[in-house]
PDB file of N, H, CA, C and O in Angstrom:
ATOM      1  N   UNK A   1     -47.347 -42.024  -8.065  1.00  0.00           N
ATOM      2  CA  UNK A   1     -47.758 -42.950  -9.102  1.00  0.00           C
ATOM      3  C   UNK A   1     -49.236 -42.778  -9.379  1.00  0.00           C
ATOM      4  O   UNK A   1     -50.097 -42.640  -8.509  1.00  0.00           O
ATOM      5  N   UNK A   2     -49.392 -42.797 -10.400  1.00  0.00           N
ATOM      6  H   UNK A   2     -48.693 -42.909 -11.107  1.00  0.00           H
ATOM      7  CA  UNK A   2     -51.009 -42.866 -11.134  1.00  0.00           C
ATOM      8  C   UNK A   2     -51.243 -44.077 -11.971  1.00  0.00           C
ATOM      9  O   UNK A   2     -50.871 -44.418 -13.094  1.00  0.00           O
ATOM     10  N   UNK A   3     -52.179 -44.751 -10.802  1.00  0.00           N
ATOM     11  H   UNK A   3     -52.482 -44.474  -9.890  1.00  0.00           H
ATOM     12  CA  UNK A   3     -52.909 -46.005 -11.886  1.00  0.00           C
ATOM     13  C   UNK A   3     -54.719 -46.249 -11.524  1.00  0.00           C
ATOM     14  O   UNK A   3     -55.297 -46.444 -10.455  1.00  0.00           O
ATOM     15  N   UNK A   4     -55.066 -46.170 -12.481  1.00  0.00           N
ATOM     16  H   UNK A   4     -54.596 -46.012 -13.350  1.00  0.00           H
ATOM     17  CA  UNK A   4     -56.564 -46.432 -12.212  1.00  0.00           C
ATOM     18  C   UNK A   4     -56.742 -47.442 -11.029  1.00  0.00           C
ATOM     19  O   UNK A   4     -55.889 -48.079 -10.412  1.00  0.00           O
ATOM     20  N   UNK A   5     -58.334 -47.394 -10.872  1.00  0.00           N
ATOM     21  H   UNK A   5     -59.028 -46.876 -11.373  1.00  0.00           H
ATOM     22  CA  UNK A   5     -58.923 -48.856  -9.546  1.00  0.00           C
ATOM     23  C   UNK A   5     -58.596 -49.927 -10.408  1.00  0.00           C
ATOM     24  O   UNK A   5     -57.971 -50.922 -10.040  1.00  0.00           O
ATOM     25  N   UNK A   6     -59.130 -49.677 -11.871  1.00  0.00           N
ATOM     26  H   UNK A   6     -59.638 -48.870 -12.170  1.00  0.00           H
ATOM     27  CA  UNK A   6     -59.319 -51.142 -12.473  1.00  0.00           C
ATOM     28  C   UNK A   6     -57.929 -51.235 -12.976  1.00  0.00           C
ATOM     29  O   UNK A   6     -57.620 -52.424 -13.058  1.00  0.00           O
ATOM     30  N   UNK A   7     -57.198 -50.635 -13.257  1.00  0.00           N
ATOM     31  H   UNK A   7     -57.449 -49.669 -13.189  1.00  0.00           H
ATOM     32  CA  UNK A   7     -55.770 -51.271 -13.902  1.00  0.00           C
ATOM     33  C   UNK A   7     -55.159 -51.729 -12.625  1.00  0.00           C
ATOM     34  O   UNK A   7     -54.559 -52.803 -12.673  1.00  0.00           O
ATOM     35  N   UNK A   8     -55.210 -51.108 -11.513  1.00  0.00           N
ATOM     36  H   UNK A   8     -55.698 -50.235 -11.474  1.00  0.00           H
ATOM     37  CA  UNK A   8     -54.791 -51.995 -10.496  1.00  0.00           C
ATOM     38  C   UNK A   8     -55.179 -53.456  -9.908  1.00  0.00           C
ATOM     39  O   UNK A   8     -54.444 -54.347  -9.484  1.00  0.00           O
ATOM     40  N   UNK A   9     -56.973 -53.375 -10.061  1.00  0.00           N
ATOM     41  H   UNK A   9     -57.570 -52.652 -10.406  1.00  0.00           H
ATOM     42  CA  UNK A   9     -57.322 -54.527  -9.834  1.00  0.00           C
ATOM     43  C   UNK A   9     -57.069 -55.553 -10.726  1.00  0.00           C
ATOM     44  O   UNK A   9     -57.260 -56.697 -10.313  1.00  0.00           O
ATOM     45  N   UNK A  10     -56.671 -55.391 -11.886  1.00  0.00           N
ATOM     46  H   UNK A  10     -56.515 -54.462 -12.221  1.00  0.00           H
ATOM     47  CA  UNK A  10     -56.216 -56.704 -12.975  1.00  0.00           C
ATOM     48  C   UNK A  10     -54.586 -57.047 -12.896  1.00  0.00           C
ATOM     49  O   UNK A  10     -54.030 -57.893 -13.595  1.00  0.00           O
ATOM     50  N   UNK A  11     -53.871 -56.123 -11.791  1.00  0.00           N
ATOM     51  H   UNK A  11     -54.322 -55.435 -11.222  1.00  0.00           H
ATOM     52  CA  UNK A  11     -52.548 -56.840 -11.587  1.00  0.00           C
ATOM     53  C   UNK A  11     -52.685 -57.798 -10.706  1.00  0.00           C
ATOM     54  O   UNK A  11     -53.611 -58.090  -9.950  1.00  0.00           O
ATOM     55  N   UNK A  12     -51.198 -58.452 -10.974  1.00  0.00           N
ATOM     56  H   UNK A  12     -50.445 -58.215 -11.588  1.00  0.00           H
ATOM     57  CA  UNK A  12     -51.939 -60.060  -9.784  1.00  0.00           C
ATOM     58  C   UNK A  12     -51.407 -59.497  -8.780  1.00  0.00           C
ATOM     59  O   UNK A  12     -50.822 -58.414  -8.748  1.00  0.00           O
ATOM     60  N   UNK A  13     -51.654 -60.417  -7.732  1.00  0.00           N
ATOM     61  H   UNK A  13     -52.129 -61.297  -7.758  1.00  0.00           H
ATOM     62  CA  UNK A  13     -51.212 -59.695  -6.251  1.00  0.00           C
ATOM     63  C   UNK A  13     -49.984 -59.389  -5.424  1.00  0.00           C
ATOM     64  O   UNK A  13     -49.920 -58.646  -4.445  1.00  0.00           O
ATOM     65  N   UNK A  14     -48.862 -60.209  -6.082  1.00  0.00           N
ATOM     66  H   UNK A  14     -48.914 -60.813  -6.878  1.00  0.00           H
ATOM     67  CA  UNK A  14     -47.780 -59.445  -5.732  1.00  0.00           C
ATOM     68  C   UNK A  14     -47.744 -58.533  -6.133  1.00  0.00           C
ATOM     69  O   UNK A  14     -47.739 -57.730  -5.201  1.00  0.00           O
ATOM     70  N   UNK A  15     -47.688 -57.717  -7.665  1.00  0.00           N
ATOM     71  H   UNK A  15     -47.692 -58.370  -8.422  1.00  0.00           H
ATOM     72  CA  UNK A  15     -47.821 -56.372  -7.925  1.00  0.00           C
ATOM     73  C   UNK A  15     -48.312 -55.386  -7.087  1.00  0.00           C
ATOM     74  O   UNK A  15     -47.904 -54.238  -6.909  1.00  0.00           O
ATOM     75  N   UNK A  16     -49.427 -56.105  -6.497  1.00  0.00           N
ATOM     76  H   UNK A  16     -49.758 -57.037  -6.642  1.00  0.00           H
ATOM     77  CA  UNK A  16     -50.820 -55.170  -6.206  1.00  0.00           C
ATOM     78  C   UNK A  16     -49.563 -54.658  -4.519  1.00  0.00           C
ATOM     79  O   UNK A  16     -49.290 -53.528  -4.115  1.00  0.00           O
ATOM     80  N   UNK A  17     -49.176 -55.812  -4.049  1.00  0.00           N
ATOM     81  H   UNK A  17     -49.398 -56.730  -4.378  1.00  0.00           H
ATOM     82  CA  UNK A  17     -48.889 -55.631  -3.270  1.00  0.00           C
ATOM     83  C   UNK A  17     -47.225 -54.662  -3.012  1.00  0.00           C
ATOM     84  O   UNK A  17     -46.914 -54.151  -1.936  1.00  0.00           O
ATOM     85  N   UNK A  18     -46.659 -54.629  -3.854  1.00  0.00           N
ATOM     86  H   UNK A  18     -46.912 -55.044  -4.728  1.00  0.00           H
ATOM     87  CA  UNK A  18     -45.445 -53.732  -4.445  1.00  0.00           C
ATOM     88  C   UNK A  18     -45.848 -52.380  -4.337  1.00  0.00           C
ATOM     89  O   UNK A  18     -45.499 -51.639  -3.418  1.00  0.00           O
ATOM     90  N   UNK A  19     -46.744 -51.993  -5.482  1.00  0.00           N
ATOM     91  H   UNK A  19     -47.027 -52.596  -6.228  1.00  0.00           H
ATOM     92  CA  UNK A  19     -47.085 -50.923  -5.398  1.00  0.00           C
ATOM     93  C   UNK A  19     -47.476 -50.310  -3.917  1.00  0.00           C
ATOM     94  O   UNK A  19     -46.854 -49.370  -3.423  1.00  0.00           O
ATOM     95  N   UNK A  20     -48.641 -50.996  -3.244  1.00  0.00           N
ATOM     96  H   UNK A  20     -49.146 -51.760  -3.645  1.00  0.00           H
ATOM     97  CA  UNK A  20     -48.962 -50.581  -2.212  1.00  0.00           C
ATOM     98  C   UNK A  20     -48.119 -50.161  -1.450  1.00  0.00           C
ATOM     99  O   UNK A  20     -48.348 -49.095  -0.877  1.00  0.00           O
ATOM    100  N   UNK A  21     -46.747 -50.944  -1.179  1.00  0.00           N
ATOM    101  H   UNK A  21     -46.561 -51.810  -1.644  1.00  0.00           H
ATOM    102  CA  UNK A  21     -46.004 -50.956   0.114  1.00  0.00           C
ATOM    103  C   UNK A  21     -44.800 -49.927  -0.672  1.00  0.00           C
ATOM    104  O   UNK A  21     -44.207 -49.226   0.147  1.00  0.00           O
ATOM    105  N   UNK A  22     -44.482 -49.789  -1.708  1.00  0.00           N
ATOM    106  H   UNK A  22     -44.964 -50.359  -2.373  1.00  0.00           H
ATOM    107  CA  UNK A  22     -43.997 -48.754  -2.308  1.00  0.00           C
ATOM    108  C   UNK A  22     -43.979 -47.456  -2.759  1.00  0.00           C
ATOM    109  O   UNK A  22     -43.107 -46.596  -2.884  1.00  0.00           O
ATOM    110  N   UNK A  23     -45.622 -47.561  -3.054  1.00  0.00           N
ATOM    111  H   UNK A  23     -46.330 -48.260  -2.952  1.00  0.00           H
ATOM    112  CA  UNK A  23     -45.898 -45.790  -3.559  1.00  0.00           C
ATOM    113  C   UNK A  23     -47.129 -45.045  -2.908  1.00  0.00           C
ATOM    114  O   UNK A  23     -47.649 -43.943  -3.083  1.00  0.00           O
ATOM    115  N   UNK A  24     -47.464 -46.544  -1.757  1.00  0.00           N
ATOM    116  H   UNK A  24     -47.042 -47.439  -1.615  1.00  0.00           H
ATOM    117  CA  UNK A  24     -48.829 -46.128  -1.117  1.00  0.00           C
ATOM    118  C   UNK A  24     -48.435 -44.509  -0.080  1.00  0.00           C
ATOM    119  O   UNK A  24     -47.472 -43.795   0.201  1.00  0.00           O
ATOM    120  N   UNK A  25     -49.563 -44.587   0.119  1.00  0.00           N
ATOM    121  H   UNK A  25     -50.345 -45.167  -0.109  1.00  0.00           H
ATOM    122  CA  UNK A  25     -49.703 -43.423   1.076  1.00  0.00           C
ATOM    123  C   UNK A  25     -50.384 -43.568   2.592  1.00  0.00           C
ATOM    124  O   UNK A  25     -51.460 -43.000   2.779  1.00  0.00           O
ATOM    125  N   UNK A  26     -49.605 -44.519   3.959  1.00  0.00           N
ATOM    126  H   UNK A  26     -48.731 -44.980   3.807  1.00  0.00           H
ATOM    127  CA  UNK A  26     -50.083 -44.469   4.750  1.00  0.00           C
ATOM    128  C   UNK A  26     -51.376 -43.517   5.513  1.00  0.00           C
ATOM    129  O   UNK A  26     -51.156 -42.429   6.045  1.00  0.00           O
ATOM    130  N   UNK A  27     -52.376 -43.995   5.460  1.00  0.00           N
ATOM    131  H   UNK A  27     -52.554 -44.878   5.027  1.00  0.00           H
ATOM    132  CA  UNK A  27     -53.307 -43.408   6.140  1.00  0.00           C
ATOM    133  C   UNK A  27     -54.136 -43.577   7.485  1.00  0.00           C
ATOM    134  O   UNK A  27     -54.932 -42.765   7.955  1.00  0.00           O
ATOM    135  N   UNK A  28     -53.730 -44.951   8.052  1.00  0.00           N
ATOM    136  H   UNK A  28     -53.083 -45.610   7.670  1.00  0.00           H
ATOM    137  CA  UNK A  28     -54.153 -45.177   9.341  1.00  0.00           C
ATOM    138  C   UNK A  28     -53.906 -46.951   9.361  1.00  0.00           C
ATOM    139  O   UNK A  28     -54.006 -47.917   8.603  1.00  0.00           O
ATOM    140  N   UNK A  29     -53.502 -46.607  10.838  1.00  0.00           N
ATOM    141  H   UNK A  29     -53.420 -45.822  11.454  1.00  0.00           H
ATOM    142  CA  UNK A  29     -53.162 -48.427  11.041  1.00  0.00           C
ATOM    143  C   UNK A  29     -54.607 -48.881  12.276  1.00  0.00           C
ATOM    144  O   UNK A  29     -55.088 -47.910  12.859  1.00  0.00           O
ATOM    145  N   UNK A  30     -54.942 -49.652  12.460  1.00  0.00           N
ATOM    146  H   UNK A  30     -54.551 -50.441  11.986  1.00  0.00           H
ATOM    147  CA  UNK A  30     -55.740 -50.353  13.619  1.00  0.00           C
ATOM    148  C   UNK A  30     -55.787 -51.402  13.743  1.00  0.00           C
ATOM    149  O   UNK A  30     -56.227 -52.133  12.855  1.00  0.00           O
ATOM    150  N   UNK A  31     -55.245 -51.947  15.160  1.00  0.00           N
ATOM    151  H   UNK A  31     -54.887 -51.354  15.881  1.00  0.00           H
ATOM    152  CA  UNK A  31     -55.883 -53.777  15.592  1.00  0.00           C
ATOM    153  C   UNK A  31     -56.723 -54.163  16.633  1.00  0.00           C
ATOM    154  O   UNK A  31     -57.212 -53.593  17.609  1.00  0.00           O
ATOM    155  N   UNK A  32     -56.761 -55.369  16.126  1.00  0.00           N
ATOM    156  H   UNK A  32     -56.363 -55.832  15.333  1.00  0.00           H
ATOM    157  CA  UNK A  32     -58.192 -55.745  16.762  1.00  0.00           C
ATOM    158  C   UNK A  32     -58.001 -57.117  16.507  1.00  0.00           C
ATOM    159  O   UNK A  32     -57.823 -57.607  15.392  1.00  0.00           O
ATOM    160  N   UNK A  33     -58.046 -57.721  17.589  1.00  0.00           N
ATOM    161  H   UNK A  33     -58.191 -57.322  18.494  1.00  0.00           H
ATOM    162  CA  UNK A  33     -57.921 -59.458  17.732  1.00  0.00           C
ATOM    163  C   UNK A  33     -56.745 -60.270  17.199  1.00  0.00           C
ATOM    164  O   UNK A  33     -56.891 -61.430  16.813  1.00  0.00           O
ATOM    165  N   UNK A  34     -55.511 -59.595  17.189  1.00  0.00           N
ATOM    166  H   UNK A  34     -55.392 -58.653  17.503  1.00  0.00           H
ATOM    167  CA  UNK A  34     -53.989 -59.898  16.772  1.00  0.00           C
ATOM    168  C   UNK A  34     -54.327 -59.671  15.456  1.00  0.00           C
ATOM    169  O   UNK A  34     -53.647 -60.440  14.776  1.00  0.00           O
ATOM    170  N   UNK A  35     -55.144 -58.898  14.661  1.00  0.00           N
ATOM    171  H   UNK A  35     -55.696 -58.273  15.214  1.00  0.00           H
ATOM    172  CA  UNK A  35     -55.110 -58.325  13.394  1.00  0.00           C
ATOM    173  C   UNK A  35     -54.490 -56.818  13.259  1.00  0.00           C
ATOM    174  O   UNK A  35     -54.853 -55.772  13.796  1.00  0.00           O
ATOM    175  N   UNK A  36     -53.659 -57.026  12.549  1.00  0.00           N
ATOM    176  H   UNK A  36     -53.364 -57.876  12.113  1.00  0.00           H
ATOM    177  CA  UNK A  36     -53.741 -55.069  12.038  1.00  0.00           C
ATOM    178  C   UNK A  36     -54.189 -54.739  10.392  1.00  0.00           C
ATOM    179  O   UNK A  36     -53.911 -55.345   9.357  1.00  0.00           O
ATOM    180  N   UNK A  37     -54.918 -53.637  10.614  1.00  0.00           N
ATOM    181  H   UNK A  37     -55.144 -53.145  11.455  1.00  0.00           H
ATOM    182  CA  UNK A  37     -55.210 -53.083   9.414  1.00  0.00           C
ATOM    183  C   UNK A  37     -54.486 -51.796   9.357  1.00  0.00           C
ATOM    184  O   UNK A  37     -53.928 -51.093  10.200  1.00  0.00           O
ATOM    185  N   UNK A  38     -54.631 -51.741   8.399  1.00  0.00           N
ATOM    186  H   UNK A  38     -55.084 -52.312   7.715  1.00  0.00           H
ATOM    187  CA  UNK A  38     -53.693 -50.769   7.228  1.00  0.00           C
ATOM    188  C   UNK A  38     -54.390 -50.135   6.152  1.00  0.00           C
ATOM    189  O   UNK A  38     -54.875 -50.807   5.242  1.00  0.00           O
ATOM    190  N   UNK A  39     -54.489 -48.677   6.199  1.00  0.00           N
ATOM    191  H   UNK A  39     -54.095 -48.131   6.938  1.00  0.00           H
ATOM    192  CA  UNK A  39     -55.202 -48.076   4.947  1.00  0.00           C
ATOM    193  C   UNK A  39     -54.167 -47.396   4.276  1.00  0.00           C
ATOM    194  O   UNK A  39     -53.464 -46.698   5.007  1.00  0.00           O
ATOM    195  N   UNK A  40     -53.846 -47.420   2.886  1.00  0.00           N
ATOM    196  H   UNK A  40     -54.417 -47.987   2.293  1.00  0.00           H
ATOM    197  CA  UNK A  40     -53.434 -46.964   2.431  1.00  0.00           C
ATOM    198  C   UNK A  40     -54.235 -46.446   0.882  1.00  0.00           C
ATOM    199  O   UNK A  40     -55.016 -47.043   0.141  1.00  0.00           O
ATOM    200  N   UNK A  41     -53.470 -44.718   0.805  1.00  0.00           N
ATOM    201  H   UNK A  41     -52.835 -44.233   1.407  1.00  0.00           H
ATOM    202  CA  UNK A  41     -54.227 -44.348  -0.495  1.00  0.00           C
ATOM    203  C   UNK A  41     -53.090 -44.617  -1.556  1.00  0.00           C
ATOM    204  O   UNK A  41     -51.898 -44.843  -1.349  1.00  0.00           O
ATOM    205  N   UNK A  42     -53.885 -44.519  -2.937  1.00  0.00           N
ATOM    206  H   UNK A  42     -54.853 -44.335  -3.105  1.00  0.00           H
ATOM    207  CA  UNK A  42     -53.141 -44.894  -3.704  1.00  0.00           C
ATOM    208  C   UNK A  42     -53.734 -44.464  -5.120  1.00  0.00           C
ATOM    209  O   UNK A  42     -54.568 -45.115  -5.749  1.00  0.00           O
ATOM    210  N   UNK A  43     -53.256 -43.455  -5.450  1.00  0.00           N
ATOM    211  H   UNK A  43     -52.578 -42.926  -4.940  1.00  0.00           H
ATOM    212  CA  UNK A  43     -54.221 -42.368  -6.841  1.00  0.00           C
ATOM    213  C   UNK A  43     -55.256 -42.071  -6.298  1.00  0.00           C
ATOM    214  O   UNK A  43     -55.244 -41.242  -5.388  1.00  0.00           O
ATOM    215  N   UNK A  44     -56.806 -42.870  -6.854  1.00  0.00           N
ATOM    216  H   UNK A  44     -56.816 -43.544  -7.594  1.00  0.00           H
ATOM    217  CA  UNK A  44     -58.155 -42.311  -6.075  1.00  0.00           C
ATOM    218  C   UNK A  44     -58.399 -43.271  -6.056  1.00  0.00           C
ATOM    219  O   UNK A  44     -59.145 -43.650  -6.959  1.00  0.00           O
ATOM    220  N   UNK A  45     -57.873 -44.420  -4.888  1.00  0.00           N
ATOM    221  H   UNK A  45     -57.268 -44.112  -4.154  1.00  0.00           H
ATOM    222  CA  UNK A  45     -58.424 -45.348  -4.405  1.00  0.00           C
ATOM    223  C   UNK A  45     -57.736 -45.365  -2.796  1.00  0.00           C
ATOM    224  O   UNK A  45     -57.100 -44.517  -2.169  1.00  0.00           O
ATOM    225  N   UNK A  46     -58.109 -46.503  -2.529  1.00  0.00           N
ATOM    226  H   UNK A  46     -58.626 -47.192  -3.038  1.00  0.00           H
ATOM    227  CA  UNK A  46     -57.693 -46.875  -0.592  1.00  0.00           C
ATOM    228  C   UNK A  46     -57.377 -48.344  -0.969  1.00  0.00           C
ATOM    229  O   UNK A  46     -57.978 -48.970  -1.842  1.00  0.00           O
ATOM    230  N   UNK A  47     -56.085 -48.948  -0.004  1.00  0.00           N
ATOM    231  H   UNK A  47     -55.596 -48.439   0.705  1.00  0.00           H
ATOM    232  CA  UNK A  47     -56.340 -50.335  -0.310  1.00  0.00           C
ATOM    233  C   UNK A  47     -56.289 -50.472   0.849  1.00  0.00           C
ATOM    234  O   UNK A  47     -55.710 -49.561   1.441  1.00  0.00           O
ATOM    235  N   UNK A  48     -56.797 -51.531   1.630  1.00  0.00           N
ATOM    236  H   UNK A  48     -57.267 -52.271   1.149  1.00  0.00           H
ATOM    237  CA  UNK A  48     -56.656 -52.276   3.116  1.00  0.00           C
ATOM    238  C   UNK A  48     -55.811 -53.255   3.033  1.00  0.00           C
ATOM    239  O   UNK A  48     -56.101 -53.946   2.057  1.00  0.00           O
ATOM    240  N   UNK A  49     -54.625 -53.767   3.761  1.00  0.00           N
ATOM    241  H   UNK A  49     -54.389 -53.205   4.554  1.00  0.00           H
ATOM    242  CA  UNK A  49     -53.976 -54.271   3.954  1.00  0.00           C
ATOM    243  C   UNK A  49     -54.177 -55.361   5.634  1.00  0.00           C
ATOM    244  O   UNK A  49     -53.471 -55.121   6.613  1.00  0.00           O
ATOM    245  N   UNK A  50     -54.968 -56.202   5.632  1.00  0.00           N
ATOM    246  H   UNK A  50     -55.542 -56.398   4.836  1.00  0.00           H
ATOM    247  CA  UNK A  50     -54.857 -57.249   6.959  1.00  0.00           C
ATOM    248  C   UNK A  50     -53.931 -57.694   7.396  1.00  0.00           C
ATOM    249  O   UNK A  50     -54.210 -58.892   7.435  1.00  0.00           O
ATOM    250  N   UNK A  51     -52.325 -57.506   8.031  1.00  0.00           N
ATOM    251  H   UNK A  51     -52.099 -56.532   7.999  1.00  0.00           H
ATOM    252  CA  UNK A  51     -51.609 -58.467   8.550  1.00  0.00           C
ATOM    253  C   UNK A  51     -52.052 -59.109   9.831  1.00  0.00           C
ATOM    254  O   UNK A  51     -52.667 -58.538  10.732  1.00  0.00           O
ATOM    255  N   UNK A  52     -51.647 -60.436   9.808  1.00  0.00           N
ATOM    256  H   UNK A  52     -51.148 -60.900   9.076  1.00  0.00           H
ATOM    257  CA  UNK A  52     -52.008 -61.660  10.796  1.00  0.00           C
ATOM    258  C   UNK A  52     -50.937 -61.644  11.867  1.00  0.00           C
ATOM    259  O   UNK A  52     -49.882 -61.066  11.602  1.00  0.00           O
ATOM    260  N   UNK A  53     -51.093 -62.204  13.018  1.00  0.00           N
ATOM    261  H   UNK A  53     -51.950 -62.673  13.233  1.00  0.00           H
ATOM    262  CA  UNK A  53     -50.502 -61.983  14.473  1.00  0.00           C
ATOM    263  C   UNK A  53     -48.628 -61.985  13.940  1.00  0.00           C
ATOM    264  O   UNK A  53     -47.872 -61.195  14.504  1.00  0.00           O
ATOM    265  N   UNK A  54     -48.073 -62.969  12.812  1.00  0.00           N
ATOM    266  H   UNK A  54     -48.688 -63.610  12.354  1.00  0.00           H
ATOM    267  CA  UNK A  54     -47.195 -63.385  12.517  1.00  0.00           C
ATOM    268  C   UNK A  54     -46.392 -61.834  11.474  1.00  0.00           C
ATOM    269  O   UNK A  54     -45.330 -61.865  10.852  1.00  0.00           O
ATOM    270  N   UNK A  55     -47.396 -60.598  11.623  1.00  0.00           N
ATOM    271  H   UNK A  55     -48.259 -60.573  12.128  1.00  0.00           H
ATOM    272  CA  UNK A  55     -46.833 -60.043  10.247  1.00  0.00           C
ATOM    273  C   UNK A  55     -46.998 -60.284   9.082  1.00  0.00           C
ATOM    274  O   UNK A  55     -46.664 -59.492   8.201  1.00  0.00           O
ATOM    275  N   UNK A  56     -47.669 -61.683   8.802  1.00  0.00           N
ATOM    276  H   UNK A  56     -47.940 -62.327   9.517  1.00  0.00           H
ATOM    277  CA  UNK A  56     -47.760 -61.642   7.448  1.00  0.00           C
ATOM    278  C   UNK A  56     -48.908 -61.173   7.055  1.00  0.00           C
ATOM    279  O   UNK A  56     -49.704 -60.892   7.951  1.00  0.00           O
ATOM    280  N   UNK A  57     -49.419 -60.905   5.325  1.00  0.00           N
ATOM    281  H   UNK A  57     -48.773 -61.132   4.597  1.00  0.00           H
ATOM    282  CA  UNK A  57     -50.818 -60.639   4.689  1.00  0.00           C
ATOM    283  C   UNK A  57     -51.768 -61.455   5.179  1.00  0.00           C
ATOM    284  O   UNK A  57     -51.418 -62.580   5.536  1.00  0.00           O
ATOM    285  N   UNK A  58     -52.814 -61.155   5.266  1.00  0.00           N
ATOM    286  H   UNK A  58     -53.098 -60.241   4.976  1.00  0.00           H
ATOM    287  CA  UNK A  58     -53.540 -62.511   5.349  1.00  0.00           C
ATOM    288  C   UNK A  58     -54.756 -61.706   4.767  1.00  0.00           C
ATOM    289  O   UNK A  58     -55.724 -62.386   5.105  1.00  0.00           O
ATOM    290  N   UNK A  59     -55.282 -60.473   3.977  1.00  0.00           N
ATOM    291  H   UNK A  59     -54.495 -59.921   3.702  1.00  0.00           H
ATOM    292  CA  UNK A  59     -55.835 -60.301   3.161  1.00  0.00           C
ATOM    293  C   UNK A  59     -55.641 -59.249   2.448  1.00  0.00           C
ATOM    294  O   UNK A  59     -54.597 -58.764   2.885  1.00  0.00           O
ATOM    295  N   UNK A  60     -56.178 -58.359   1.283  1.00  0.00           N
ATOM    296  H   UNK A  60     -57.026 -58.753   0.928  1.00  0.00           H
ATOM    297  CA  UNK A  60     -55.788 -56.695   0.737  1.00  0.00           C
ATOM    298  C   UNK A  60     -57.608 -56.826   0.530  1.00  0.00           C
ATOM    299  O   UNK A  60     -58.326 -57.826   0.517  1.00  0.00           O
ATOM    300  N   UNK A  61     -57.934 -55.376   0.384  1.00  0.00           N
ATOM    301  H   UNK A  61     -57.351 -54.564   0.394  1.00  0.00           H
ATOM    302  CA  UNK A  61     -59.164 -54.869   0.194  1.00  0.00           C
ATOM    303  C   UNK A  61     -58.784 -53.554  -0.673  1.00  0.00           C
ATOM    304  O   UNK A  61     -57.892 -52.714  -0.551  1.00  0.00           O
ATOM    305  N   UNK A  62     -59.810 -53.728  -1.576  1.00  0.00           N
ATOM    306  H   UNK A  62     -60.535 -54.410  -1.675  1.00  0.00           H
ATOM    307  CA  UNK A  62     -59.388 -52.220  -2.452  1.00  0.00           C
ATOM    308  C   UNK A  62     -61.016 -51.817  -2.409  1.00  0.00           C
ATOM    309  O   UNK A  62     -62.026 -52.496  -2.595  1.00  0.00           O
ATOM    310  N   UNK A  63     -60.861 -50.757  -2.162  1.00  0.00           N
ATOM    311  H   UNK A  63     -60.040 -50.205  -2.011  1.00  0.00           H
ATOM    312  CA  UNK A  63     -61.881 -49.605  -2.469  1.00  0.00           C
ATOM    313  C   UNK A  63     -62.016 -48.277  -3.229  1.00  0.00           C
ATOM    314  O   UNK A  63     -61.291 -47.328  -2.932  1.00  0.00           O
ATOM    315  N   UNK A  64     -62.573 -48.229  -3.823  1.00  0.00           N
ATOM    316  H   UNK A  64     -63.162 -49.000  -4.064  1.00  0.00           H
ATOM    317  CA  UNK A  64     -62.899 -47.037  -4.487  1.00  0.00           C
ATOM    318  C   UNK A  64     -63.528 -45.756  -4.043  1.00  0.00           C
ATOM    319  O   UNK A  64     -64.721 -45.828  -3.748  1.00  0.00           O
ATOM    320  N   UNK A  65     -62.870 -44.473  -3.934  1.00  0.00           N
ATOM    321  H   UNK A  65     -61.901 -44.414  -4.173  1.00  0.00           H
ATOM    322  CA  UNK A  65     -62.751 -43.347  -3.622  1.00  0.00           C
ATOM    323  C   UNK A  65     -63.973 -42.749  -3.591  1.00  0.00           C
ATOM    324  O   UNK A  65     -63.783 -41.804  -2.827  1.00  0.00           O
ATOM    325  N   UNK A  66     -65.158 -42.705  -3.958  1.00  0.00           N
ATOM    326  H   UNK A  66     -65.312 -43.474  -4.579  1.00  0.00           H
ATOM    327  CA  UNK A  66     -65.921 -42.071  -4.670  1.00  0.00           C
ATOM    328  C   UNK A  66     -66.335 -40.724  -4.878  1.00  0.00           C
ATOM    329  O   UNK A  66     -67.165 -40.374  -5.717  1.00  0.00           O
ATOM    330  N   UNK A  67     -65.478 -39.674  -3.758  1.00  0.00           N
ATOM    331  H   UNK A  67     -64.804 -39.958  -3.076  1.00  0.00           H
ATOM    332  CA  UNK A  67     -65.640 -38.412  -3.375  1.00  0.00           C
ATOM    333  C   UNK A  67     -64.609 -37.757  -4.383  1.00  0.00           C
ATOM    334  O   UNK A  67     -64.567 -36.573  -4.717  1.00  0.00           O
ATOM    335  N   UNK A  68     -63.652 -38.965  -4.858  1.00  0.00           N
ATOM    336  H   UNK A  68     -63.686 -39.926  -4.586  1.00  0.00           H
ATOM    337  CA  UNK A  68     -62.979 -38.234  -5.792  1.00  0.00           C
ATOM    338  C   UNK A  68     -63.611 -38.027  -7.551  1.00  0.00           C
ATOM    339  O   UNK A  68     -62.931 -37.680  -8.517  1.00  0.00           O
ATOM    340  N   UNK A  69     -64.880 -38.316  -7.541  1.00  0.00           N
ATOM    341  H   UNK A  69     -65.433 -38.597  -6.756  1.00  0.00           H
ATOM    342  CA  UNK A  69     -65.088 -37.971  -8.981  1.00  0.00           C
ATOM    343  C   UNK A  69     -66.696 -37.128  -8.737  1.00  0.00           C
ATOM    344  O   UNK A  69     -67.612 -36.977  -9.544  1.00  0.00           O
ATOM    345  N   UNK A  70     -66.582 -36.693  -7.330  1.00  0.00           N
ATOM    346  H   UNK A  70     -65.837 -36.816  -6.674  1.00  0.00           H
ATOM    347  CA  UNK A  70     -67.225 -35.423  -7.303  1.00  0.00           C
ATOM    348  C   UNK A  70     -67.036 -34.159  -7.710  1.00  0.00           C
ATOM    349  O   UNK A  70     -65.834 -33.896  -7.683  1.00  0.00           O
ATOM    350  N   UNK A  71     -67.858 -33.043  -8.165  1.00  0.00           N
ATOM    351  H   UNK A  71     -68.834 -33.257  -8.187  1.00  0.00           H
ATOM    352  CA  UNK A  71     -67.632 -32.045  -8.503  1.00  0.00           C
ATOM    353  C   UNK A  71     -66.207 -31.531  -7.571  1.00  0.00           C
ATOM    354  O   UNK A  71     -65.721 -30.415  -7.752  1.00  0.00           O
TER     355      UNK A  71
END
């Protein structure tokens, strides 16, 4: 799937969160204090995914790639 940072960031967050868990591209999990994080890529971005001790979300982080609009 191909969607820009910003067309992604103006979907609301279930979307945001569909896509992710659908077309993302696992890239590394880590926890730390009954948190896990979750990177996932997604076109030329990364989103972070926080689940809480329970499994559930308890935040998303999107970042922007920036190595991808290097030469």
């Amino acid at each position: 799937m191909t969607i820009s940072y910003y067309d992604f960031k103006n979907l609301p967050n279930e979307s945001q969160c569909d896509i992710v868990l659908n077309e993302g591209h696992l890239m590394n999990e880590t926890i730390k204090d009954e948190l896990k994080f979750v990177l996932y890529e997604i076109s030329s971005f990364t989103v972070e995914i926080v689940y809480n001790k329970n499994n559930r979300i308890a935040a998303m982080n999107v970042y922007q790639n920036k190595s991808a609009y290097a030469n």
